[in-house]
C-alpha positions as CSV (number, residue, x, y, z in Angstrom):
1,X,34.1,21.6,2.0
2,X,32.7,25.1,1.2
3,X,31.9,25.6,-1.9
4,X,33.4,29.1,-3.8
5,X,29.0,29.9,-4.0
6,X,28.8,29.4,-0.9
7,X,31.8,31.4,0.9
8,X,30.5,34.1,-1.6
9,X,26.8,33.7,-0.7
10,X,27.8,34.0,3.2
11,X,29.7,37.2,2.9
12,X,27.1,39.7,5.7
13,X,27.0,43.4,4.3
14,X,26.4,46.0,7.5
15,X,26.4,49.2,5.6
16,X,29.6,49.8,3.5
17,X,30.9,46.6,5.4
18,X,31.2,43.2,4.6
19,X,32.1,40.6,6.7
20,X,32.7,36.7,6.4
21,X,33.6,34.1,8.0
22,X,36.6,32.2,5.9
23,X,36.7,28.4,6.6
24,X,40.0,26.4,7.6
25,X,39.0,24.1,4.2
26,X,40.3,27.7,2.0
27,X,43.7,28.0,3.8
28,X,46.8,27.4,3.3
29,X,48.4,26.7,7.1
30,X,47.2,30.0,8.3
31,X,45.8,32.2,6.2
32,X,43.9,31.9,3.1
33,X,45.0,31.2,-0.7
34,X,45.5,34.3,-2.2
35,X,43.0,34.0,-4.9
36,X,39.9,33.8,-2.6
37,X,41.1,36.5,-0.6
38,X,41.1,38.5,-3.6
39,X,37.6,37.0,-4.8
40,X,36.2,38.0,-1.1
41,X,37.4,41.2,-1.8
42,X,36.0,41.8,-5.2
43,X,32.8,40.8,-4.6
44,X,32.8,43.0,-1.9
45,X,33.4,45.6,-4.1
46,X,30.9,44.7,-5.9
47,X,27.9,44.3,-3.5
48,X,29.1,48.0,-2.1
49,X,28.9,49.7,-5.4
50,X,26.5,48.0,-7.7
51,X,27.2,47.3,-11.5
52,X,30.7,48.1,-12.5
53,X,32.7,47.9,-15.8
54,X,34.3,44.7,-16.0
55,X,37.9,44.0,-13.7
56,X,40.7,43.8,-16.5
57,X,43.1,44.2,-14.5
58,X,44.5,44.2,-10.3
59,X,47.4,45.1,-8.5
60,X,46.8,42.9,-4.9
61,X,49.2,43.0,-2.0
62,X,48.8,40.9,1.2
63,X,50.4,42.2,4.2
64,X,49.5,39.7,6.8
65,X,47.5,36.7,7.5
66,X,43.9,36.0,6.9
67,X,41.7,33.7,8.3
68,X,38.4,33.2,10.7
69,X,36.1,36.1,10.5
70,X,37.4,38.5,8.0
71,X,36.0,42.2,7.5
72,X,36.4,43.7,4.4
């Protein structure tokens, strides 16, 4: 299984774009658990705009399935 340092360690930045490829071993059926799709996300973020106050709080909807390679 992947390791959460590792999904975050493969995430590809092009630019203001990140992309990643999410392994079967983080779904649930067929998409991914909510909380690593919001991790994914985040560090995303994170990578695209350097240092940033600390996250207190998110609002997070999911709209559709994710899973494979994921752009973000």
């Amino acid at each position: 299984m992947t390791t959460f340092i590792e999904l975050l360690a493969s995430i590809v930045a092009t630019g203001n774009v990140h992309t990643v490829v999410a392994p079967a071993s983080w779904s649930q059926g067929r998409t991914l658990y909510g909380g690593i799709s919001s991790a994914l996300c985040l560090e995303a973020v994170q990578r695209a705009m350097g240092p940033l106050p600390s996250l207190r709080s998110a609002q997070i909807a999911f709209v559709g399935p994710a899973g494979g390679s994921l752009t973000m």
